[in-house]
C-alpha positions in Angstrom: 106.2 -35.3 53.2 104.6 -33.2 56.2 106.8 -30.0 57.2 107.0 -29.5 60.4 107.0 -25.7 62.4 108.9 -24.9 65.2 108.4 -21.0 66.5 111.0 -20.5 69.0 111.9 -16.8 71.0 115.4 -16.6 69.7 116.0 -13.8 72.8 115.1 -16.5 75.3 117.9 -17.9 77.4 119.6 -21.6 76.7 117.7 -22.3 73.3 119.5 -25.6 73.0 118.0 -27.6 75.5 114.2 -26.1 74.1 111.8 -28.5 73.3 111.6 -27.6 69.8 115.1 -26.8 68.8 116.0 -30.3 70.7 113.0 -31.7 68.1 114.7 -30.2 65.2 117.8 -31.5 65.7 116.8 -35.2 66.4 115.3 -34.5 62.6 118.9 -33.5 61.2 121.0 -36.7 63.3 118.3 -38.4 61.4 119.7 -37.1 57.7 116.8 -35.2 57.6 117.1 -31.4 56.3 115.6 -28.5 58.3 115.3 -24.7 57.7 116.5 -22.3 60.3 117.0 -18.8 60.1 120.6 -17.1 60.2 121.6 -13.0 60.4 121.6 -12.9 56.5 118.6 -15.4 55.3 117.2 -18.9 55.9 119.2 -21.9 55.6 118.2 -25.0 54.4 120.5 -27.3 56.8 121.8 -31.1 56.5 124.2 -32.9 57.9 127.1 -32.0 56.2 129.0 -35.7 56.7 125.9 -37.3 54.9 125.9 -37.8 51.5 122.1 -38.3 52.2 121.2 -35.6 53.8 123.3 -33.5 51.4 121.2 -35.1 48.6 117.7 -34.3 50.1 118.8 -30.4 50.0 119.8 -30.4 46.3 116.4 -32.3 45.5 114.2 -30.0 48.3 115.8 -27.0 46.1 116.0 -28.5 42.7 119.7 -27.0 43.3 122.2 -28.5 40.3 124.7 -31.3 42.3 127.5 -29.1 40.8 127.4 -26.1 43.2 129.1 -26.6 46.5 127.7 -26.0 49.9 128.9 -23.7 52.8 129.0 -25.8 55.3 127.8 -24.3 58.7 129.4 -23.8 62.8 128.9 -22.9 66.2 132.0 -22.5 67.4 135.7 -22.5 66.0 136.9 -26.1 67.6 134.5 -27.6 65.1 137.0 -26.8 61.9 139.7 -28.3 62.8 138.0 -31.9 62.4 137.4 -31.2 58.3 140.0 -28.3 57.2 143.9 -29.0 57.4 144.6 -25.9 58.1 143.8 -22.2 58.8 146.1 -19.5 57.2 146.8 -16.3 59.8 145.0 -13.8 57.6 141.6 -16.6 58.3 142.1 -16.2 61.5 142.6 -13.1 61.9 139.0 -12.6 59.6 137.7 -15.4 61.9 138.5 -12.9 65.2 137.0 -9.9 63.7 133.8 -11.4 61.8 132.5 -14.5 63.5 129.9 -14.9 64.5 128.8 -13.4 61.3 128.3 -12.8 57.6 131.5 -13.9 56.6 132.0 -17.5 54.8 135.8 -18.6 54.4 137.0 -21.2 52.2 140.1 -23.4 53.3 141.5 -26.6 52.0 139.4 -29.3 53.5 140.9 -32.9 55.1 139.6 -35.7 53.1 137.3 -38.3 54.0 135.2 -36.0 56.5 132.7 -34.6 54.9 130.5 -35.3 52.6 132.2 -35.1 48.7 128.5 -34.0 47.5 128.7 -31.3 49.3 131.9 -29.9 48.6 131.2 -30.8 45.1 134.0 -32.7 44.8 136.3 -29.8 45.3 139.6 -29.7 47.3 138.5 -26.9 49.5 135.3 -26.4 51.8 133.1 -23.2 52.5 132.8 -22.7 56.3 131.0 -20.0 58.1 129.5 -19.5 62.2 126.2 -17.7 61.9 125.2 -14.8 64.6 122.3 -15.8 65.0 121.0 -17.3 68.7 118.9 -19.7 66.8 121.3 -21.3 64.2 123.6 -21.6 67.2 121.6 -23.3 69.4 120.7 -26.1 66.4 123.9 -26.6 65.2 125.3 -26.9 68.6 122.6 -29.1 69.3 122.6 -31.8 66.4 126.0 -31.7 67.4 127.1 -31.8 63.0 128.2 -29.4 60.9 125.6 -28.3 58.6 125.9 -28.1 55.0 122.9 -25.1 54.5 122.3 -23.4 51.4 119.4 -20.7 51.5 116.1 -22.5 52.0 114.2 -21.7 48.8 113.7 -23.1 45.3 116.8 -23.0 43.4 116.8 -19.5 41.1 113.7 -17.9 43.3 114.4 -15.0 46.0 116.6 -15.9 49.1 114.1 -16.5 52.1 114.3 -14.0 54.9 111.1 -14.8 56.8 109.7 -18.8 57.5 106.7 -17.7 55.5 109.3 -17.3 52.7 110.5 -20.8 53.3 106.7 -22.3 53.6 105.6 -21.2 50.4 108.5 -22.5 48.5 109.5 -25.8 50.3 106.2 -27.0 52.5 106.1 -30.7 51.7 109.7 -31.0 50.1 111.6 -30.8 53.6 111.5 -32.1 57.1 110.4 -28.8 59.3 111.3 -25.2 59.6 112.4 -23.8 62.5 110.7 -19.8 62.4 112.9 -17.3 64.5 111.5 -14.5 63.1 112.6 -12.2 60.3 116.2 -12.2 59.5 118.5 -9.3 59.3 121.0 -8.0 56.9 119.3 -9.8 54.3 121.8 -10.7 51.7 123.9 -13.9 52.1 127.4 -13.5 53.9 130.6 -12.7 52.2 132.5 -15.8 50.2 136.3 -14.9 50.7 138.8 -17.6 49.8 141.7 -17.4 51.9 143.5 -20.5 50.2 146.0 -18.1 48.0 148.8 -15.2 49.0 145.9 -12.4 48.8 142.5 -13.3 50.1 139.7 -13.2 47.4 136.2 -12.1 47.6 134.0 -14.6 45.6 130.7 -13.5 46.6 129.7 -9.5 47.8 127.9 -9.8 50.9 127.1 -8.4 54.4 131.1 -7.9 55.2 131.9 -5.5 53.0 135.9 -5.3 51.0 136.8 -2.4 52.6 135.5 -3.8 55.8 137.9 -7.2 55.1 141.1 -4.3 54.1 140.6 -2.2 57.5 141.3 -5.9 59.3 143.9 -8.1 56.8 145.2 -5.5 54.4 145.1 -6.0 50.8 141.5 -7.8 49.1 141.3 -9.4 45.6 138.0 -9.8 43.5 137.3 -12.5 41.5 137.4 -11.7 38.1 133.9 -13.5 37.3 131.9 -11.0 39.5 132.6 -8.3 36.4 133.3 -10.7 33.4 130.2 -13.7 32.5 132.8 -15.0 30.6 135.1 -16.2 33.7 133.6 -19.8 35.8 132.7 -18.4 39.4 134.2 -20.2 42.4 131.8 -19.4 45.3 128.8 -21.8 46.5 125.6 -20.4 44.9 127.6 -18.3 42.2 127.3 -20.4 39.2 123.2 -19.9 38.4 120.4 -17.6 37.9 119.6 -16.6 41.6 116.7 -14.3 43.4 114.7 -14.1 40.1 111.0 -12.8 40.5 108.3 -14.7 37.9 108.2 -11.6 35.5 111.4 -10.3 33.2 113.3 -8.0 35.1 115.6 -5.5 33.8 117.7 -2.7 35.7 118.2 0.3 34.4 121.0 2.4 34.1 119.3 6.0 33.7 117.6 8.9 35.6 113.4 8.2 36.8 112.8 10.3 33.6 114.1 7.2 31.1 112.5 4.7 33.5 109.3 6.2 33.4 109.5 6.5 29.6 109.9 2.6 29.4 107.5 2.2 31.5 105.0 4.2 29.8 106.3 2.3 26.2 105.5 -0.7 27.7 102.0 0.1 29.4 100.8 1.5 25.7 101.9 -2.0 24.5 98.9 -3.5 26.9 101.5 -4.6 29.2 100.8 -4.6 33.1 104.6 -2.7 34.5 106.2 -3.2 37.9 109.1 -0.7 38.7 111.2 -1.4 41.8 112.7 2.1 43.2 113.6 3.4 46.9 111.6 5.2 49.4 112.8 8.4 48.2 111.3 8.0 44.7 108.0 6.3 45.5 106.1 8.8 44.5 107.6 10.0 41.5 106.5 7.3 39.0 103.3 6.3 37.6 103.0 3.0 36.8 100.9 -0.6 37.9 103.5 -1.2 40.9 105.8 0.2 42.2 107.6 -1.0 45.3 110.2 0.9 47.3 113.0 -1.0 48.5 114.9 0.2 51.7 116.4 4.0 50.9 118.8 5.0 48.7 120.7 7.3 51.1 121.0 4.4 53.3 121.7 0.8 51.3 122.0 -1.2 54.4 118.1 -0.8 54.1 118.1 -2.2 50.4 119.6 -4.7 51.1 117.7 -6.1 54.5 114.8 -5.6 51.9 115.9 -6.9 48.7 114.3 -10.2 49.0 111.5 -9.5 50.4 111.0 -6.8 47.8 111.5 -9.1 44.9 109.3 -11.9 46.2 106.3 -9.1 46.5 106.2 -8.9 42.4 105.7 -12.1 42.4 101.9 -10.9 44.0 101.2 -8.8 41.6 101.1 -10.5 38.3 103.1 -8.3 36.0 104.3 -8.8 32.3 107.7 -6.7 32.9 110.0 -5.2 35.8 112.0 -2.4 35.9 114.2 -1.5 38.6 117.1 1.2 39.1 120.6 0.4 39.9 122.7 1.1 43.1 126.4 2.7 43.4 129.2 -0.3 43.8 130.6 0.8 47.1 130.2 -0.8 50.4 127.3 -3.0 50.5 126.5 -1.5 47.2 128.0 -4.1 45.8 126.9 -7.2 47.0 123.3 -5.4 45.9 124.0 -4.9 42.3 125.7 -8.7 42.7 122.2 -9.7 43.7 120.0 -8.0 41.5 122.0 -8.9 38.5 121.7 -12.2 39.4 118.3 -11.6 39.5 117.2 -9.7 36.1 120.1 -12.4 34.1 119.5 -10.1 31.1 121.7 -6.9 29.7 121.7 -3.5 32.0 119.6 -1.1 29.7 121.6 2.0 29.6 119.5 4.8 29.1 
């Protein structure tokens, strides 16, 4: 299959009736799938009434059938034709986060959407991006888009259409490039189906964000315990993994450096992932910073990106340092455990 790039201006004026976002959307009434770029990373989007179209996004990603979709807006009247109802603490979440990195789930009508990619499930994922460009698609295929991130299923998040190229050029329709995206991490899962809303997935809305608007905020269990069955869309697998092993570390740059310099004496080529404030400090093959400690909303618009530049470098091992939980904190450490899928070494 030939992939397609559209390069649009996402500050231009209008962007639905452009030439190439009208082109792009002609490709998604046709239950083709089609990567656009969002505030948090690239989507891969589909119709979301299509079992079709849903189809071709779990085989571009190699994405397991079982995980559910968030299933993608442009504006709130769209909803009501797939949920039965929204709850007064969604909308009051809705008022104060949308446009934006905030997903919601609801109980969904039946018969709507697509059961593949709900997974079968009673409820539905919905979110409206703030981004100009997803806007302007969505609006103009006139669908709701089911739209996981655009990259092969367990590899880094996308948060450039270079990103998306390198994993999915030949597997999907076209790419739409707005440019770089900009938080960086995927949006806040909270399920607003219960008494309490739940976060399900740590994202770019943060739980004391959600408590200044609605009150009181529950955690799923299965962010802390492996043992409990996550609920959100893309919860359930190995995410945002770089080729080599990667560990984090729970230690001062002295114990990192000591692994690293154990592992180098064992022949091994080292990567250690650290933050602009401690570039300098260790001595090993490669070390990248990511964002800056003192300010995590830079780790995490880097993450990614950060991740998917080890993959250049052809290392046998990764070591990276861990992040405080608070704030966006936590939807970091979320990330890079997903990431390293092996025990915390606790120096």
């Amino acid at each position: 299959m030939q992939t397609q790039m559209w390069t649009v201006d996402k500050n231009v004026d209008n962007l639905k009736t452009y030439p190439q976002i009208i082109e792009a959307a002609q490709k998604l009434k046709q239950d083709e799938v089609v990567a656009f770029p969002t505030e948090t990373v690239y989507g891969l989007g589909g119709n979301a009434k299509s079992d079709e179209a849903v189809l071709k996004i779990f085989e571009a990603k190699g994405r397991p059938g079982d995980n559910p979709l968030i299933i993608h807006i442009a504006n709130r009247e769209q909803i009501h034709s797939f949920v039965k109802e929204i709850p007064d603490q969604a909308e009051v979440l809705m008022d104060a986060f949308w446009p934006g990195p905030l997903t919601i789930i609801l109980e969904k009508k039946d018969g709507v959407l697509s059961e593949k990619a709900t997974a079968g499930l009673s409820t539905v994922a919905v979110r409206m991006p703030d981004h100009p460009v997803a806007l302007a698609l969505i609006e103009a295929s006139g669908l709701p888009l089911a739209a996981p991130s655009a990259n092969l299923s367990g590899k880094p998040s996308p948060t450039t259409a270079d990103h998306v190229a390198d994993d999915l050029t030949s597997r999907i329709a076209g790419i739409v490039n707005g440019g770089a995206t900009g938080v960086g991490l995927e949006s806040t899962v909270v399920d607003c189906t219960g008494e309490i809303p739940a976060i399900l997935r740590p994202g770019g809305v943060t739980k004391e964000q959600l408590e200044e608007v609605v009150g009181e905020v529950s955690v799923d269990p299965a962010l802390k315990d492996s043992d409990q069955a996550p609920k959100s869309p893309g919860m359930k697998y190995r995410h945002y993994a770089p080729n080599a092993p990667f560990y984090l570390v729970d230690g001062t740059r002295e114990k990192i450096q000591q692994l690293v310099n154990e592992k180098r004496s064992e022949g091994l080529k080292v990567g250690v992932m650290t933050t602009k404030e401690n570039k300098e400090f260790y001595d090993s093959d490669k070390v990248i910073p990511c964002g800056e400690r003192a300010k995590l909303e830079t780790v995490a618009e880097a993450l990614y990106d950060t991740l998917r530049a080890f993959n250049q470098e052809n290392l046998d091992i990764i070591f990276g340092e861990i992040f405080p939980e608070h704030g966006v904190g936590q939807a970091i450490m979320n990330r890079l455990s997903k990431a390293s899928g092996l025990p915390i070494i606790k120096k």
